[in-house]
C-alpha positions in Angstrom: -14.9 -38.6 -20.6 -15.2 -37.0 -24.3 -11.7 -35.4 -25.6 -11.7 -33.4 -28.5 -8.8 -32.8 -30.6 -6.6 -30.1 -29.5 -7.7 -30.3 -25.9 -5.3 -32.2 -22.9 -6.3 -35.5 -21.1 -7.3 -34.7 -17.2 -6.9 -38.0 -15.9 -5.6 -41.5 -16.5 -7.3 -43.5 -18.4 -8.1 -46.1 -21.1 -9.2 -45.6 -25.1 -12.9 -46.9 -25.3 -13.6 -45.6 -29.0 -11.7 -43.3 -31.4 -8.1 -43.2 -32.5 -5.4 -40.0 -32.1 -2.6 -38.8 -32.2 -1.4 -37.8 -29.0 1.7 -35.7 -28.1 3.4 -35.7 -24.9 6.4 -32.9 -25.2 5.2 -31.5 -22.0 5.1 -34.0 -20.0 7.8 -36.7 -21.2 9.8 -34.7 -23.5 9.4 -36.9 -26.2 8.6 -35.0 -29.2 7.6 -37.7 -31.5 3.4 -37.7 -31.0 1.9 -41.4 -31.0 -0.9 -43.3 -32.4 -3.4 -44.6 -29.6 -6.9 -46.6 -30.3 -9.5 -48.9 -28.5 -8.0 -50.4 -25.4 -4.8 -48.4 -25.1 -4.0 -46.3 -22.1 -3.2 -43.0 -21.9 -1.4 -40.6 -19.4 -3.0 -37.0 -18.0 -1.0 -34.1 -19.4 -1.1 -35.5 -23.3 -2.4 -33.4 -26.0 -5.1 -35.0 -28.4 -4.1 -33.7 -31.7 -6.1 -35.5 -34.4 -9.3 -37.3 -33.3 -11.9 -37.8 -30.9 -11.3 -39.9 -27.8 -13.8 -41.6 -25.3 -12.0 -42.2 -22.3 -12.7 -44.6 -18.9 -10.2 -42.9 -16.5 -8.6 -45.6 -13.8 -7.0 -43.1 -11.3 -8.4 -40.6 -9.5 -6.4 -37.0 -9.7 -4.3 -37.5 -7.2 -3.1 -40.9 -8.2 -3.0 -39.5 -11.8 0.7 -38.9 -13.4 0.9 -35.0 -13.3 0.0 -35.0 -9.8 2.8 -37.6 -9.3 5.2 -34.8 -11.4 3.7 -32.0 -9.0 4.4 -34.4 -5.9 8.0 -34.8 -7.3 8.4 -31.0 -7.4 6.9 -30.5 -3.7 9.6 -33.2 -2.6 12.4 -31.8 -4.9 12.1 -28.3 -3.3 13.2 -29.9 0.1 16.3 -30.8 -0.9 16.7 -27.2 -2.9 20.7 -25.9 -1.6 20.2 -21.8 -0.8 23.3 -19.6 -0.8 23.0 -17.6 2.6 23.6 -13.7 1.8 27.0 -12.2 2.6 25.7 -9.1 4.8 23.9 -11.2 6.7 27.0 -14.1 7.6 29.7 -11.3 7.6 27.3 -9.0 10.0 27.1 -11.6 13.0 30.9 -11.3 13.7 32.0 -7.7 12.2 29.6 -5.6 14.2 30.2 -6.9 17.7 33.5 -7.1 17.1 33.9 -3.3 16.3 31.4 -2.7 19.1 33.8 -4.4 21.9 37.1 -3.3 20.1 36.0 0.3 20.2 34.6 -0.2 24.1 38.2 -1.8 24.3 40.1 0.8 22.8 38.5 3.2 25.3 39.2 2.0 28.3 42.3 -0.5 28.0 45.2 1.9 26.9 44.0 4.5 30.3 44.3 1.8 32.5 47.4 -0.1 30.8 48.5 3.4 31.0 48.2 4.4 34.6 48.6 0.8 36.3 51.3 -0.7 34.3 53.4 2.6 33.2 52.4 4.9 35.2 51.4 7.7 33.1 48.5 9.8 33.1 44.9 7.8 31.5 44.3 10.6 29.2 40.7 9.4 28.9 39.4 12.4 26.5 42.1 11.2 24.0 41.6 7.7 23.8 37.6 8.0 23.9 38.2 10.0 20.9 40.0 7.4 18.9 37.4 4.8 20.0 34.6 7.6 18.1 37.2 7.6 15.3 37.0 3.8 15.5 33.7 3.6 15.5 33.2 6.3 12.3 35.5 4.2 10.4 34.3 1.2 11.2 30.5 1.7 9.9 29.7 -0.5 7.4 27.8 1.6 5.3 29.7 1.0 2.1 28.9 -2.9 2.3 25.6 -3.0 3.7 24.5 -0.7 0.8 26.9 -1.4 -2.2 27.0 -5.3 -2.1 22.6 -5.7 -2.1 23.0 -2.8 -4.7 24.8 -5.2 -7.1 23.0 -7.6 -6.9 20.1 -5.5 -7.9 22.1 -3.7 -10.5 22.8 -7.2 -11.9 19.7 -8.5 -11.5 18.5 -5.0 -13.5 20.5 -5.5 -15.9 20.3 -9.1 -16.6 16.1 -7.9 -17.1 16.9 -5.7 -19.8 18.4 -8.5 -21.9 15.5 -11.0 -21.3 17.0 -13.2 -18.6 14.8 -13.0 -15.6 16.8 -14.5 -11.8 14.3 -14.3 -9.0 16.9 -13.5 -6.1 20.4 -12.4 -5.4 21.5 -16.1 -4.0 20.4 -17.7 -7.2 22.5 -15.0 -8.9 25.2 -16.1 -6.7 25.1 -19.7 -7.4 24.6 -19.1 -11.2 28.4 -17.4 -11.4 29.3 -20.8 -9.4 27.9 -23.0 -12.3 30.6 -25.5 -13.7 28.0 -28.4 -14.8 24.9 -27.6 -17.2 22.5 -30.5 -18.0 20.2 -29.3 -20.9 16.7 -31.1 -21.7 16.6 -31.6 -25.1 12.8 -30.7 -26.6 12.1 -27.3 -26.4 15.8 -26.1 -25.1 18.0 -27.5 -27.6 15.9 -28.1 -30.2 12.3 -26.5 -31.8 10.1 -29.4 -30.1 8.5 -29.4 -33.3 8.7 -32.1 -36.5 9.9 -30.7 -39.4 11.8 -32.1 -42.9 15.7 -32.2 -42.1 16.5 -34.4 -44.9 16.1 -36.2 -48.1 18.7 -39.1 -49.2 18.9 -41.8 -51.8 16.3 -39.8 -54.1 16.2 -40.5 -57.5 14.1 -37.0 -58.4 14.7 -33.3 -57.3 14.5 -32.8 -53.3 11.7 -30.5 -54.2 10.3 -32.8 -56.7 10.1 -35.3 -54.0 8.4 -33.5 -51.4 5.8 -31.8 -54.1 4.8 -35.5 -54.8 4.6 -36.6 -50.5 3.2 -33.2 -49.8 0.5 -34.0 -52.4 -0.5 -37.8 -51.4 -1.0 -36.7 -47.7 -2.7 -33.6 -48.3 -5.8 -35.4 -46.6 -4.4 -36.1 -43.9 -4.2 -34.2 -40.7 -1.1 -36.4 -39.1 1.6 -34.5 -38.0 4.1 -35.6 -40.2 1.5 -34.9 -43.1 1.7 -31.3 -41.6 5.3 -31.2 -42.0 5.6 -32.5 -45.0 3.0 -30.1 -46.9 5.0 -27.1 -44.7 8.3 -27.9 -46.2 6.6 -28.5 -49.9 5.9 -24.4 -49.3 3.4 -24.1 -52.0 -0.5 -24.2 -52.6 -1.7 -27.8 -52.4 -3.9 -28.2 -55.6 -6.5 -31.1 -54.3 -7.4 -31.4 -57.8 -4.1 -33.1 -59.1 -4.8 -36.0 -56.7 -6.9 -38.7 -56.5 -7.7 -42.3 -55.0 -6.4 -41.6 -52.1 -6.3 -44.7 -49.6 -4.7 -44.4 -46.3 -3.5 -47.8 -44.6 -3.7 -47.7 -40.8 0.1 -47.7 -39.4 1.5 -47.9 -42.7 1.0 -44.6 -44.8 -0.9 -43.6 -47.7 -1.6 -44.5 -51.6 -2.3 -42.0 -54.1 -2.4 -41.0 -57.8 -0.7 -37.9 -58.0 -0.8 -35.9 -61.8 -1.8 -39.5 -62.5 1.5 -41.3 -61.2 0.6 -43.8 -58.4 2.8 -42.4 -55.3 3.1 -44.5 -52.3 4.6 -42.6 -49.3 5.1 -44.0 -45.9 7.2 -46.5 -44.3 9.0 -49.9 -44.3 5.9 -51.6 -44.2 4.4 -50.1 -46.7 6.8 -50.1 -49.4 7.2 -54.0 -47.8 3.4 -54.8 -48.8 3.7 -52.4 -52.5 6.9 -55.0 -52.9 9.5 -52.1 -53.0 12.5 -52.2 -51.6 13.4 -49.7 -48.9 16.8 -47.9 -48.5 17.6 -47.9 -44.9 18.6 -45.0 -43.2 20.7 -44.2 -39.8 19.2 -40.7 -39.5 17.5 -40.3 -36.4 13.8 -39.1 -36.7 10.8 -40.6 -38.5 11.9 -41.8 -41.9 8.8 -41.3 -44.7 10.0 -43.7 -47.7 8.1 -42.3 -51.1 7.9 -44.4 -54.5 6.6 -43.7 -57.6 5.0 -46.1 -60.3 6.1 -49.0 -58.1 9.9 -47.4 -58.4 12.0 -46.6 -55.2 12.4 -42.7 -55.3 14.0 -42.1 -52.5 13.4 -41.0 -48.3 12.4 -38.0 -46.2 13.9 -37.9 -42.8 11.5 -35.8 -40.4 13.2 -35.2 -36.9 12.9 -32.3 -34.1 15.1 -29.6 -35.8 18.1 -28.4 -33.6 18.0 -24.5 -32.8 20.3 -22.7 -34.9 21.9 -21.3 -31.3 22.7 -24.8 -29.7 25.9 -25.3 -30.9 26.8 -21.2 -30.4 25.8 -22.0 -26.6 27.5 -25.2 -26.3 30.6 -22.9 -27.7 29.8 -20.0 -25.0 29.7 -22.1 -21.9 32.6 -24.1 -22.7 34.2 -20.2 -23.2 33.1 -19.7 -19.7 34.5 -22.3 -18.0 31.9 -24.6 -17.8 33.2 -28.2 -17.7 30.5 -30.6 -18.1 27.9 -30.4 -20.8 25.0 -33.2 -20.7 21.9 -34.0 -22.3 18.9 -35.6 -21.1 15.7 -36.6 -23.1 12.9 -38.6 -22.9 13.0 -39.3 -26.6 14.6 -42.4 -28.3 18.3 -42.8 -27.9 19.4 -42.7 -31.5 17.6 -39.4 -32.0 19.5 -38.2 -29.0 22.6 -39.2 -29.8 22.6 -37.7 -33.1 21.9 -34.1 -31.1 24.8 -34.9 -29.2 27.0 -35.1 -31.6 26.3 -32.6 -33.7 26.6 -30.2 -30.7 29.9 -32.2 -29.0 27.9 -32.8 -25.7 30.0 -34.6 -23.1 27.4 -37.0 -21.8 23.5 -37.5 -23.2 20.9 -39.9 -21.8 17.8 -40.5 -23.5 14.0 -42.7 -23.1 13.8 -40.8 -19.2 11.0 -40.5 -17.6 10.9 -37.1 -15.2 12.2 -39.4 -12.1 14.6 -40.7 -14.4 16.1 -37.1 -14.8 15.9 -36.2 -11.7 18.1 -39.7 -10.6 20.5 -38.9 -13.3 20.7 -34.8 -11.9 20.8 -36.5 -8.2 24.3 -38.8 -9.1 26.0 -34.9 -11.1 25.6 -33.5 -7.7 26.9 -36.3 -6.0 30.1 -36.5 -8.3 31.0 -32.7 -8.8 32.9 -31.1 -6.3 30.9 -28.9 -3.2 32.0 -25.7 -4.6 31.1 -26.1 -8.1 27.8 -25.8 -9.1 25.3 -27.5 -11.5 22.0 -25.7 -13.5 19.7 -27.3 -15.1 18.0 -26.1 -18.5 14.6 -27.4 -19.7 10.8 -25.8 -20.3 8.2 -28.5 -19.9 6.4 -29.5 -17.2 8.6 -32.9 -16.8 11.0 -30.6 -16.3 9.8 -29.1 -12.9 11.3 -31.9 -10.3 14.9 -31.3 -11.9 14.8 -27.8 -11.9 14.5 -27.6 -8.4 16.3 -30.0 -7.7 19.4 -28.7 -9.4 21.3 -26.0 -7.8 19.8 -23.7 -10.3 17.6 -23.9 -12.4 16.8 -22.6 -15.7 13.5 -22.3 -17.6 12.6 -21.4 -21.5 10.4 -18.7 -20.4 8.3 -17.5 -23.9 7.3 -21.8 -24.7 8.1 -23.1 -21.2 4.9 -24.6 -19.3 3.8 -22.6 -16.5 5.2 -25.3 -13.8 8.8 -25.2 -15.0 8.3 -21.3 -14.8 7.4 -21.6 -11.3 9.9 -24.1 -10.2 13.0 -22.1 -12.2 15.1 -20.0 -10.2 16.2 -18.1 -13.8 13.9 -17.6 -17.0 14.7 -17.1 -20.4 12.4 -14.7 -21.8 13.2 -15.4 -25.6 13.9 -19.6 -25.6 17.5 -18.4 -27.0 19.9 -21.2 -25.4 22.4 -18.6 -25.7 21.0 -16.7 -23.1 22.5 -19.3 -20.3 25.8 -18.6 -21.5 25.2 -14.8 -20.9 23.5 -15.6 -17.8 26.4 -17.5 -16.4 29.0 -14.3 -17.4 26.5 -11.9 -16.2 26.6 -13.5 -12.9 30.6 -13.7 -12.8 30.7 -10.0 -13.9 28.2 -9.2 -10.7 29.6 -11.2 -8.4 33.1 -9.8 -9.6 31.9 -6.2 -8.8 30.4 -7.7 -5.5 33.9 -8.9 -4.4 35.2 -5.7 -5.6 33.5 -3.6 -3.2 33.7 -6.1 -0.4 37.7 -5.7 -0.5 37.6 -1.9 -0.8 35.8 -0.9 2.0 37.2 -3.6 4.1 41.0 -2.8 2.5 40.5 0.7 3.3 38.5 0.5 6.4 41.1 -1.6 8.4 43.9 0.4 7.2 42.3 3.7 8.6 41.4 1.6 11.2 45.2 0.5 12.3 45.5 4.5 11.5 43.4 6.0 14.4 44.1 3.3 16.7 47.1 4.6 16.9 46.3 8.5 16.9 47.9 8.9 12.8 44.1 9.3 11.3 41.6 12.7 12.3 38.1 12.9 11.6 38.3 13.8 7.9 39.8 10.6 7.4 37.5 8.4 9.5 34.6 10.9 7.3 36.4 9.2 3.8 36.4 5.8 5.3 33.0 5.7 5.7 31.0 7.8 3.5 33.9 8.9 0.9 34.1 4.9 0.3 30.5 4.1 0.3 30.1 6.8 -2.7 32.9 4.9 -4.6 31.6 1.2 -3.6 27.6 2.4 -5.1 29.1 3.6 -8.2 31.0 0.6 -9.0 28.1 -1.2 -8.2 26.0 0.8 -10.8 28.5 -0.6 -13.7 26.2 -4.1 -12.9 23.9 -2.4 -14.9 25.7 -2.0 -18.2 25.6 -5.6 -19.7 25.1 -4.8 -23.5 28.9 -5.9 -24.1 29.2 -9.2 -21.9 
C-alpha cells in the first residue's frame, strides 16, 4: 500500500521505500512524532506527516493493533461497575410494604378490637385511616422529583459544556475520590512547541530568528515549531547552502553566518561542544561561526488550566491525582511536578494503562470512586474500564467519545473539577428530596394511623410535598456559580 503524507496507516506493516515522520498521539499517546525508513515497521492508527511511504502490511485487520485497542474496549465494557437507580431499589420494598400495612391497618385494629377487648370493630373508621394511609403514602414526590434532578443536573451541566450520558454516571461522578489523567491532549496541547531557550549567548529572539531561518526547508515538525515561535516572515533569500544531515539536523549560511542547528551529534561531528540540558522534550542545539550559542528546548506545552484543575479537585475532595503517558518518563515527570501530581507513570502502552487503572480500583476503597480523563483512541479501554470515565470532547477521537461516560465539550481540564461539584450539588439536592418526602410522609403517616391527621393533611403529604420536592429539584439547573 501507497501512504501519502497527512493520511493514517490501515494496517500493520513494514517500510519498503520512503522515509516519514510518523506521529502516534492517538494511538500511544506519545507526542513526540518519529522518523521511520526502509525496513522499519509501523503500527495502524499512525499518521504520516512528512513523506511518502510504500508499505508490505504483515497482519490482517483483525490481527492489526487498533483492532487489538477496539478488542480491549469490547472486553473493558464487561467489567464496567453501573450504579442501580434509587426509585427503582427503594420501590421493590416501599410499595408493598404500604400496600400490606394499609390492608393491615384495615382489618387488624377491628378484629384486635372486637376479639381481644371487646369493643365494637368500627370498620368504617379504620378503613378510612387505611385510605388516609394510602393518600399519604403515594410516592409521588420521589418517583417524580429524584429522576427530575438528575435531569435538571444533567441540563444544567449541558449548558456549561460538560456532556454525562445518564443519571448513574452522574451518580458515580459525585462519588469520585481518584482521577487518573492521560497526559497528551488532557493535560497538555499534544502539540510541539518552543518552551525554552538556556545557555544562549545571543537574544532568545535572536536565536530562534537564526534556527527558524536554517530549517525553513524543512517540513519536520520541530522545523514547524521553530519557524512558529520565530513569529515573523521567513525571508528564503537571506539563506543559503542549506544541507540537511539525516538524524542529525541541518547546515546553513544564514545573512552569511554558517548556523548549525540540531543535536548532540551534530554539534559532535561540527566539533562543538554541547551544553547538556535536563529539560524534558527535544533539545535543538544551534551554533554560529563554529561558536556554541546556545539551546532550544521543544516539549508538549502544558495547558494553562492544569495546574488550576489539579487545585480544583484537590478543593473537592479528591485524594489521589495520577498521571499516565505513553511518552518518555523524564518528560512526564517534569509535567508532574510542575502540576504536584501524586503518582505518574510514563512509556505505557494502552494495556499498560489499563493494568495500572485495574491495581487504583483494587486499592481504593468500594465506596470511593475513580474517573479517568484522556481523549485519544488509546484511551478507550481505560475509560471504560474506570468507574467513569471522562473524554476531551472538541480534540478527543471519536472512540474515546464513544466509550466516555462524560464529555468535555471545550478540552478545558477544569471542566472535571466542575463536573465532580456539579454532581455533588445534584446528588445533594437528590438526597434532599429523598428525606423530605420520606421525613414528612412517615410522620403524617404515624399521624393518621392513629386518627390525629384528616384528609387535608394526607392531600399536603402527597401532592403539597411533591410541589416543594420538583422545585428544589429545578435549583439543579442553576450551575453558573458552582
Amino acid at each position: 500500500i501507497v501512504v501519502q503524507p497527512g493520511e493514517k496507516i490501515p494496517l500493520d506493516g513494514v517500510v519498503l521505500e520512503g522515509s516519514s515522520m510518523l506521529t502516534s498521539v492517538a494511538l500511544t499517546g506519545e507526542s513526540q512524532p518519529r522518523e521511520v525508513t526502509a525496513g522499519q515497521e509501523v503500527i495502524s492508527g499512525c499518521i504520516n506527516m512528512t513523506g511518502v511511504l510504500h508499505i508490505k502490511t504483515t497482519k490482517e485487520f483483525e490481527e492489526s493493533t487498533v483492532s487489538k485497542i477496539l478488542a480491549l474496549v469490547e472486553e473493558a465494557s464487561s467489567h464496567k461497575s453501573k450504579s442501580e437507580a434509587f426509585i427503582a431499589k427503594f420501590a421493590r420494598v416501599y410499595t408493598p410494604l404500604v400496600c400490606y400495612s394499609a390492608l393491615a391497618l384495615a382489618i387488624l385494629p377491628p378484629l384486635i378490637n372486637r376479639f381481644a377487648l371487646g369493643m365494637a370493630m368500627e370498620w368504617h373508621v379504620w378503613i378510612y385511616r387505611a385510605l388516609l394511609f394510602l393518600v399519604i403514602s403515594c410516592p409521588c414526590a420521589l418517583v417524580i422529583s429524584v429522576p427530575l434532578s438528575f435531569f435538571a443536573g444533567i441540563g444544567g451541566a449541558s449548558r456549561e459544556g460538560i456532556l454525562i450520558k445518564g443519571s448513574n454516571y452522574l451518580e458515580t461522578l459525585a462519588k469520585v475520590k481518584y482521577v487518573v489523567f492521560d497526559k497528551t491532549g488532557t493535560l497538555t496541547h499534544g502539540v510541539f512547541a518552543v518552551s525554552d531557550v538556556h545557555h544562549n549567548t545571543l537574544e532568545r529572539e535572536r536565536l530562534l530568528e537564526y534556527a527558524a531561518l536554517a530549517e525553513c526547508a524543512s517540513s519536520h515538525p520541530i522545523s514547524r515549531s521553530l519557524q512558529e515561535a520565530y513569529g515573523s516572515k521567513i525571508d528564503r533569500s537571506r539563506v543559503s547552502e542549506i544541507q540537511e544531515i539525516s538524524g542529525h539536523g541541518i547546515l546553513a549560511r544564514v545573512d552569511g553566518s554558517q548556523v548549525a542547528v540540531g543535536n548532540e551529534k551534530l554539534m559532535a561531528k561540527q566539533g562543538i561542544s554541547a551544553i547538556p540540558c535536563r529539560s524534558g522534550g527535544t533539545i535543538i542545539h544551534v551554533a554560529i561561526d563554529g561558536s556554541y550559542a546556545g539551546h532550544i528546548v521543544i516539549a508538549d506545552v502544558i495547558k494553562v488550566q492544569s495546574a488550576e484543575a489539579v487545585a480544583e479537585l484537590r478543593s473537592a475532595g479528591v485524594r489521589k491525582l495520577v498521571m499516565l503517558t505513553g511518552d518518555g518518563s523524564q518528560a512526564a515527570q517534569q509535567v508532574a511536578e510542575k502540576l504536584r501530581l501524586d503518582e505518574v507513570h510514563s512509556e505505557l502502552l494502552p494495556s499498560d494503562k489499563v493494568a495500572q487503572v485495574e491495581r487504583l480500583l483494587a486499592e481504593k476503597p468500594e465506596q470511593e470512586k475513580l474517573a479517568f480523563v484522556g481523549d485519544g483512541i488509546n484511551d478507550a479501554p481505560v475509560l471504560t474500564r474506570a468507574d467513569v470515565g471522562i473524554a476531551m470532547g472538541a480534540m478527543g477521537s471519536d472512540a474515546a467519545i464513544e466509550a466516555a461516560d462524560v464529555v468535555l465539550m471545550d478540552d478545558n481540564p477544569r471542566q472535571v473539577a466542575k463536573a465532580v461539584r456539579l454532581a455533588r450539588r445534584c446528588m445533594g439536592i437528590v438526597y434532599q428530596n429523598i428525606a423530605l418526602a420520606l421525613g414528612i410522609k412517615f410522620i403524617c403517616l404515624a399521624l393518621g394511623a392513629v386518627g390525629i391527621a384528616n384528609m387535608w393533611l394526607a392531600i399536603f403529604a402527597d401532592v403539597g410535598v411533591l410541589v416543594i420536592a420538583v422545585l428544589n429539584a429545578i435549583r439543579a439547573l442553576q450551575v453558573q456559580n458552582v
